[in-house]
C-alpha positions in Angstrom: 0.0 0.0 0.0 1.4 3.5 -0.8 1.7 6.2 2.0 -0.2 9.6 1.0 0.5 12.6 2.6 -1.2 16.1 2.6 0.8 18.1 1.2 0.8 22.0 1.9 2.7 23.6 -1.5 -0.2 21.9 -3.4 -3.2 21.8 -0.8 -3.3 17.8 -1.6 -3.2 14.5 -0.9 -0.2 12.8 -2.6 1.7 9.8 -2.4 4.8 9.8 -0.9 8.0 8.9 -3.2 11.6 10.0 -1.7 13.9 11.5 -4.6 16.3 8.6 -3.2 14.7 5.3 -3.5 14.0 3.5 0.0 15.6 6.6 2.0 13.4 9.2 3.3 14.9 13.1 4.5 13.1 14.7 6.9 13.6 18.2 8.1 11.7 19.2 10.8 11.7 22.9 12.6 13.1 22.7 16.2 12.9 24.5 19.6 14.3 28.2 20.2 15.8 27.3 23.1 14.7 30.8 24.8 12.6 28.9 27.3 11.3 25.3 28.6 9.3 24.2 25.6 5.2 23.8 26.0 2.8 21.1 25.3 1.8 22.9 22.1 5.4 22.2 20.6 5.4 19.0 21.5 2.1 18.6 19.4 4.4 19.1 17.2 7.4 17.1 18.2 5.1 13.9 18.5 3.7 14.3 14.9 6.5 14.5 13.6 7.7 10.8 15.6 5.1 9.3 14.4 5.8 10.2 10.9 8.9 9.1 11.1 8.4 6.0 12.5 5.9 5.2 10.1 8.2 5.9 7.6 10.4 3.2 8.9 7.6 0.8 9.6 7.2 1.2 5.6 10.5 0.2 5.2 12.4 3.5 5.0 15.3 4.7 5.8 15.3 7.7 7.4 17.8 10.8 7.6 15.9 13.5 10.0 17.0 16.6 11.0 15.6 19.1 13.8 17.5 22.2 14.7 18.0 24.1 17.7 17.8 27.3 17.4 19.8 29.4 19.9 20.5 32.7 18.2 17.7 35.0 16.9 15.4 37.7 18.7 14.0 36.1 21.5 17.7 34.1 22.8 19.8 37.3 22.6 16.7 39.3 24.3 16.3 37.1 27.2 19.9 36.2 27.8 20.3 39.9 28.0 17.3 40.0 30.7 19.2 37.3 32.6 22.5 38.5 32.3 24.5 35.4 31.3 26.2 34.3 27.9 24.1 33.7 24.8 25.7 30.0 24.8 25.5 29.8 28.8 21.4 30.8 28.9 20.6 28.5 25.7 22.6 25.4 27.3 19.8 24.9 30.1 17.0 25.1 27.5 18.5 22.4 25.2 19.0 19.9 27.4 15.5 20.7 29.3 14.4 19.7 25.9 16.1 16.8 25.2 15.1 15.9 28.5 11.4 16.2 27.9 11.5 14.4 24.2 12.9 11.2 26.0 10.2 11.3 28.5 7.3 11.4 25.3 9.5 8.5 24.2 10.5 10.7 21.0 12.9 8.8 19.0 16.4 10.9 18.3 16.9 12.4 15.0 19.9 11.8 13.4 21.3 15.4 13.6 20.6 18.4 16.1 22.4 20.9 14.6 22.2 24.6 16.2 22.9 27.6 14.6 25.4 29.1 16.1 27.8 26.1 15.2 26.8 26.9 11.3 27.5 30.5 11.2 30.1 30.1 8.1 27.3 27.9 6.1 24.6 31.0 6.8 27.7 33.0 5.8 28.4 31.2 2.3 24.8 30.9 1.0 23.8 34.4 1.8 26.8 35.6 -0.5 25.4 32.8 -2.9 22.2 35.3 -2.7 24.2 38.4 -3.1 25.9 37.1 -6.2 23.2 35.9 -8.1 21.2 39.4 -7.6 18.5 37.7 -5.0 19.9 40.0 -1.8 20.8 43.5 -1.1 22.9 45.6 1.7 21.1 48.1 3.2 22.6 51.5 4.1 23.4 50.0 8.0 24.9 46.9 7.1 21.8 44.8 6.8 21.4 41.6 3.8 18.0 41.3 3.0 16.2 38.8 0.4 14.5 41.4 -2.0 11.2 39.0 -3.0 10.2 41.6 -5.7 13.3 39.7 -7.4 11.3 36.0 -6.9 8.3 35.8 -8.8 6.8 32.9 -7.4 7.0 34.2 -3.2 4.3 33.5 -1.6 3.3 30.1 -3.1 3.0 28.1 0.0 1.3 30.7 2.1 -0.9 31.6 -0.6 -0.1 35.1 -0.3 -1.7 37.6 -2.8 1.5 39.1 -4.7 -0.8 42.0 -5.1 -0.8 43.4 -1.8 3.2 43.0 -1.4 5.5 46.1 -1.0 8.8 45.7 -2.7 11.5 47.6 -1.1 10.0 47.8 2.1 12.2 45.7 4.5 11.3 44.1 8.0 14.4 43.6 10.2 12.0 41.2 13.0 12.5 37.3 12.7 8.3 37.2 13.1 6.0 38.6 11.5 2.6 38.7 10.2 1.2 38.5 6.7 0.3 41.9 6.4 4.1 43.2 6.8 5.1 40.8 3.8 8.3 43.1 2.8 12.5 41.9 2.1 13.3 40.2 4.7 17.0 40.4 6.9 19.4 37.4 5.8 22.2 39.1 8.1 21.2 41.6 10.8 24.0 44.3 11.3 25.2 44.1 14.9 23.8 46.9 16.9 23.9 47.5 20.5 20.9 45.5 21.4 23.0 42.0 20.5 25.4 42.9 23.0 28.0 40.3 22.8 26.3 37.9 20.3 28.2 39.1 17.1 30.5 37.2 14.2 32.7 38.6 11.6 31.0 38.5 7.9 32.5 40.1 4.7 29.4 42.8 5.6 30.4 43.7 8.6 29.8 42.1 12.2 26.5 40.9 12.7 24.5 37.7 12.6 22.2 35.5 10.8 18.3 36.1 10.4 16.2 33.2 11.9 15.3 32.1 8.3 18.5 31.6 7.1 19.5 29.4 9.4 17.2 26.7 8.5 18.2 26.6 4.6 21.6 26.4 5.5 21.7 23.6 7.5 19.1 21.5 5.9 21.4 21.7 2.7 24.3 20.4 5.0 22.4 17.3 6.3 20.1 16.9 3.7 21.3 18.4 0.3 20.2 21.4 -1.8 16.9 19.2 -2.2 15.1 17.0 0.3 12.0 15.0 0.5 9.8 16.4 3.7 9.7 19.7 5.6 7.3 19.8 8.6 6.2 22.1 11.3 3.6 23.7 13.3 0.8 26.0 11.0 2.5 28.9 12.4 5.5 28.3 10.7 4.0 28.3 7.2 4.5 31.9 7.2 7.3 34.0 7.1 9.4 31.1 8.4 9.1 28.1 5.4 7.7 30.9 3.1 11.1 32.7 3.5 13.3 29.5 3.1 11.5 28.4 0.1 12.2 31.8 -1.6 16.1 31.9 -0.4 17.0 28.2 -0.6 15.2 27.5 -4.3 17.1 31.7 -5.3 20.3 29.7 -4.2 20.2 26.6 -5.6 17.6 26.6 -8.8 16.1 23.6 -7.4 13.1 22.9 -5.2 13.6 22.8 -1.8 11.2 19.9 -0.2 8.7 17.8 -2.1 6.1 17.4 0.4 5.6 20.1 3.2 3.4 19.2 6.4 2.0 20.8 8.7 0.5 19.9 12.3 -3.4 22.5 13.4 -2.6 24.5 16.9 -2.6 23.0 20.0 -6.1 24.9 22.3 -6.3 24.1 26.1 -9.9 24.1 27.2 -11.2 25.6 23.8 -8.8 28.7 24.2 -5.2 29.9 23.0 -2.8 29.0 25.4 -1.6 31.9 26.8 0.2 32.5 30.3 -2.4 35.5 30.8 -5.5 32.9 31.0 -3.7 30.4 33.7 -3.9 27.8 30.6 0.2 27.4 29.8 1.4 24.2 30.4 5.1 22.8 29.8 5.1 19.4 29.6 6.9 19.4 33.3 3.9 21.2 34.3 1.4 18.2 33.4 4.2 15.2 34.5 4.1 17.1 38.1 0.6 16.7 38.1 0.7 13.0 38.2 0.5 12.4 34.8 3.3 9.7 32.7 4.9 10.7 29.4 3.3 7.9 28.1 -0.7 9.3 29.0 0.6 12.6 27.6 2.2 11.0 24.4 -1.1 9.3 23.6 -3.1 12.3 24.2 -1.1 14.6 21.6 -1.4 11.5 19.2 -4.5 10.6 19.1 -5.8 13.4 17.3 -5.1 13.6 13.5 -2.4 16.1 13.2 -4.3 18.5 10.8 -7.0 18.7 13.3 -7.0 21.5 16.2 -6.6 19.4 19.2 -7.9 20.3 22.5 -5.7 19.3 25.4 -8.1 18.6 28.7 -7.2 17.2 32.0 -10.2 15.3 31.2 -8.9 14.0 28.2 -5.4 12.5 30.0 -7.9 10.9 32.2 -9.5 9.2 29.2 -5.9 8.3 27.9 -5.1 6.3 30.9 -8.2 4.7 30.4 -7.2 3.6 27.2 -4.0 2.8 27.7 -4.9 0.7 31.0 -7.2 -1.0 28.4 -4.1 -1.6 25.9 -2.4 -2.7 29.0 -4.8 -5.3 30.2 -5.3 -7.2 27.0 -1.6 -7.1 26.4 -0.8 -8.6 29.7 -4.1 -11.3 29.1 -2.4 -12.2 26.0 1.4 -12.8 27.9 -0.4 -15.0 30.2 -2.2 -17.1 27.4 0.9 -17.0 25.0 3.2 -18.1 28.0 6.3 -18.3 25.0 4.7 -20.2 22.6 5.6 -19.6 18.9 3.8 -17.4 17.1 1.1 -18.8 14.8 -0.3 -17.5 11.7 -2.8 -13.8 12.6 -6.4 -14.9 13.9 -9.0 -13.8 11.1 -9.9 -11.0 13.2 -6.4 -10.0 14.1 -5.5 -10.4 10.3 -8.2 -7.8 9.6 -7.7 -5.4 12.0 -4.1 -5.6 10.6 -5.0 -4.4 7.2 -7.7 -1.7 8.6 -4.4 -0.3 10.6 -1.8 -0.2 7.8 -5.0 1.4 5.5 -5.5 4.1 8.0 -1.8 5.1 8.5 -0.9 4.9 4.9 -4.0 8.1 4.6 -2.1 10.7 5.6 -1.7 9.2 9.2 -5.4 8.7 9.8 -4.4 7.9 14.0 -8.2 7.8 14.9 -8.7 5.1 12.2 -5.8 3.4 13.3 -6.8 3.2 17.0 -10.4 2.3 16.0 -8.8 -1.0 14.4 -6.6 -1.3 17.4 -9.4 -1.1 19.9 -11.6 -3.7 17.5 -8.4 -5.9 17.8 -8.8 -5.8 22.0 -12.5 -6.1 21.9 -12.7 -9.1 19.4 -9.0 -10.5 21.4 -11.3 -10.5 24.8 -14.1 -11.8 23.2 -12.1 -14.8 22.0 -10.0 -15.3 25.3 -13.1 -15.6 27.0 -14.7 -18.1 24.8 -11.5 -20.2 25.0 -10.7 -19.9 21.2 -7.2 -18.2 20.9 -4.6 -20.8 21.1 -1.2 -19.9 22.7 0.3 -19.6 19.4 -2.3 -17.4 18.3 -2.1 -14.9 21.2 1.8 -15.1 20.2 1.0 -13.7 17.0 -1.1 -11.0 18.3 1.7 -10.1 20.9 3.8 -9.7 17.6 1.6 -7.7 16.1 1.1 -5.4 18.9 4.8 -4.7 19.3 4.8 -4.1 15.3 2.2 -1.5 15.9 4.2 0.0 18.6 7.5 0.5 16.9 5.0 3.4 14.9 2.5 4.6 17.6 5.6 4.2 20.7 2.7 4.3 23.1 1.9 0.9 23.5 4.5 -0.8 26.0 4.9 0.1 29.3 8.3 1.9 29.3 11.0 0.0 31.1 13.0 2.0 33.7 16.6 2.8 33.2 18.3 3.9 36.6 20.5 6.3 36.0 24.2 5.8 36.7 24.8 8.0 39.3 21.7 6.9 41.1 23.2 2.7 40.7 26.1 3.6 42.2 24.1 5.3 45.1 22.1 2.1 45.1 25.4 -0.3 45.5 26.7 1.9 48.2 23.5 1.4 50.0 23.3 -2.3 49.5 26.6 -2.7 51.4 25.7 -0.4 54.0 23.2 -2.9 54.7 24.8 -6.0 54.4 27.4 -4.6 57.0 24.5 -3.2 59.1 25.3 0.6 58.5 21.8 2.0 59.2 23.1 5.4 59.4 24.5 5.1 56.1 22.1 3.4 54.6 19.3 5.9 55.6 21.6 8.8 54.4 21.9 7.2 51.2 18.0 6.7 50.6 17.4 10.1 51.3 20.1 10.8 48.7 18.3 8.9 46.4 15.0 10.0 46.9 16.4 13.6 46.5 17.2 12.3 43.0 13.3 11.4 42.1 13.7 8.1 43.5 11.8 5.9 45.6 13.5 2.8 47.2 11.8 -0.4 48.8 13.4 -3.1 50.9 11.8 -6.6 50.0 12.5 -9.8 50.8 14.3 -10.2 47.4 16.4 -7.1 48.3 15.6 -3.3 47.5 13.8 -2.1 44.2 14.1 1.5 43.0 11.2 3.3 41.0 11.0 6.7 39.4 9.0 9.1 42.3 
């Protein structure tokens, strides 16, 4: 079955073909690491997982990149306001992230690259720009992409080339479609960058926020890739703007297929931090809440749909998943390591109705309807005493197929962390040599960490508080 995807540039469905045979490139936009990420990007984030691994389930290879970016507006503004180093403040905010993609059990792109480690590559295709006629210097220094000199701007937003002001020139890395104007390739440094400054053959300055996408998705991927994704937001100026720069620079299209994920609402409203309605995803964990309910909540909504994130709703997700759970566990005790058979007729079906729903554009509620048929028909044929071990075998098999492209589906096994093992060990011999003292100094220590530790009769256990 082929995969179709919707894709923005042409307001279609389409079927998916990778200019490489069997290997799929997938650039997808990143965090500005100005602040702990919310649940809205990770909307995002999780989309774009379970693309990719539903590229792979098809049989892909997959080259993904997602970059980090750590210079542009909002970084330098609030590194300023905080008074440390550009690279010191951003530091915190990429590993919070990195952090909070392994806790939605995100699987790791191939690169990460972040900006400010690709200045020279902004550097190079800019004076690509300049050479070829596409970009200007302004009197202060400035490169900006003159669109009056790229006929077809505005083809992915849409935009009415009739209402565009050529000449007019916006120096902000966001803006709205009413300020379409040239927009800054390479900001002249003034003295709101402070510190955050490189040496160009312009001047010192740095990169627009645009730029810096183009550039290093022709590092990774090549002047010409297959997929481009991100939130609606970022349809324009952001993928509008490296459209117009990368295809100026290279003559040759820049993505294939772009796709883009509907807004993220909280109780029916914009999330804003005014209404009380802001959530980071550390927000909702310390409410009691697992990755894994949080995970299937931003899935199971079609990614073109507005979804609306309840507390409600993460109440219904642990439903379901405590559902998933129960049947899986009903078919470990039936299956008992038996060898898997061939699919039940039921099973076999569901199957097909899965793989159908995927392949449309990532149809997820279709997919879980045919998942949730599997349990109820799976129950209804445990109970009757008709699914042989071998048969529940094969179900087991098919589940964990599923679940290398939903990554919802298994309980997630706990790693303990190195530093909190060796804490762990210590205590354990404590004990054996009767060191209460110690050994209660060491819990504590642990449980500092976000651990909880039980003594059993088989010897102490340690779970994630």
């Amino acid at each position: 079955m082929s995969f179709r995807v919707y894709n923005t540039l042409t307001r279609r469905l389409e079927e998916f073909v990778p200019q490489q045979p069997g290997h799929a490139r997938l650039y997808t936009c990143g965090p500005t690491v100005y602040n702990i990420a919310h649940i809205g990007n990770f909307r995002a984030y999780v989309f774009e997982d379970l693309l990719r691994r539903w590229l792979q389930f098809k049989g892909f290879r997959v080259t993904q990149v997602m970059n980090l970016t750590d210079v542009d507006d909002k970084t330098i503004r609030d590194s300023q306001a905080a008074g440390q180093p550009l690279t010191e403040f951003t530091a915190q905010f990429k590993h919070a992230f990195f952090d909070d993609i392994r806790a939605l059990n995100i699987e790791p792109a191939e690169h990460y690259p972040a900006a400010t480690d690709h200045i020279p590559e902004m550097i190079h295709l800019i004076q690509v720009l300049l050479d070829k006629g596409y970009a200007y210097q302004s009197d202060d220094g400035s490169i900006y992409f003159s669109i009056d000199k790229w006929p077809s701007y505005g083809k992915l937003a849409q935009l009415n080339r009739e209402g565009m002001r050529p000449g007019a020139r916006i120096t902000a890395d966001e803006y709205d479609k009413e300020n379409v104007a040239d927009f800054a390739l390479w900001k002249a440094w003034d003295e709101q960058d402070g510190d955050v400054a490189w040496e160009s053959p312009w001047g010192r300055g740095r990169p627009g926020w645009h730029i810096e996408c183009s550039a290093m998705s022709m590092k990774y991927l090549g002047p010409s890739f297959d997929i481009h994704t991100g939130g609606v937001d970022n349809i324009f100026p952001h993928h509008e703007d490296e459209i117009a720069q990368s295809e100026a620079a290279t003559g040759q299209p820049f993505a294939t297929y772009w796709l883009h994920c509907a807004h993220l609402m909280v109780d029916g409203q914009k999330m804003s931090k005014s209404r009380g309605n802001f959530y980071t995803l550390r927000d909702v964990l310390a409410q009691g809440y697992t990755g894994r309910e949080i995970r299937y909540e931003l899935l199971a909504t079609h990614y073109r749909a507005p979804l609306n994130f309840t507390f409600a709703s993460l109440v219904a997700a642990r439903t379901a998943l405590r559902r998933i759970d129960e049947f899986t566990a009903r078919l470990a005790e039936l299956a008992q390591g038996a060898a898997a058979a061939d699919l039940p007729g039921w099973a076999d079906t569901a199957a097909l109705h899965f793989e159908a729903a995927m392949d449309d554009d990532l149809n997820i509620s279709a997919a879980l309807a045919a998942l949730f048929a599997a349990i109820r028909e799976g129950n209804a044929a445990m109970d009757a005493k008709t699914l042989t071990p071998e048969g529940a075998a094969a179900v087991q098999d098919l589940f964990r197929r599923w679940d290398t492209a939903l990554g919802v589906l298994q309980k997630p096994t706990q790693v303990i962390p190195d530093d909190v093992q060796a804490l762990l060990d210590r205590r354990q011999v404590a004990r054996a040599e009767k060191d209460w003292a110690q050994s209660d100094a060491l819990r504590d220590e642990i449980t500092a960490r976000g651990w909880t530790v039980k003594d059993t009769p088989k010897g102490q256990t340690a779970t994630k508080a």
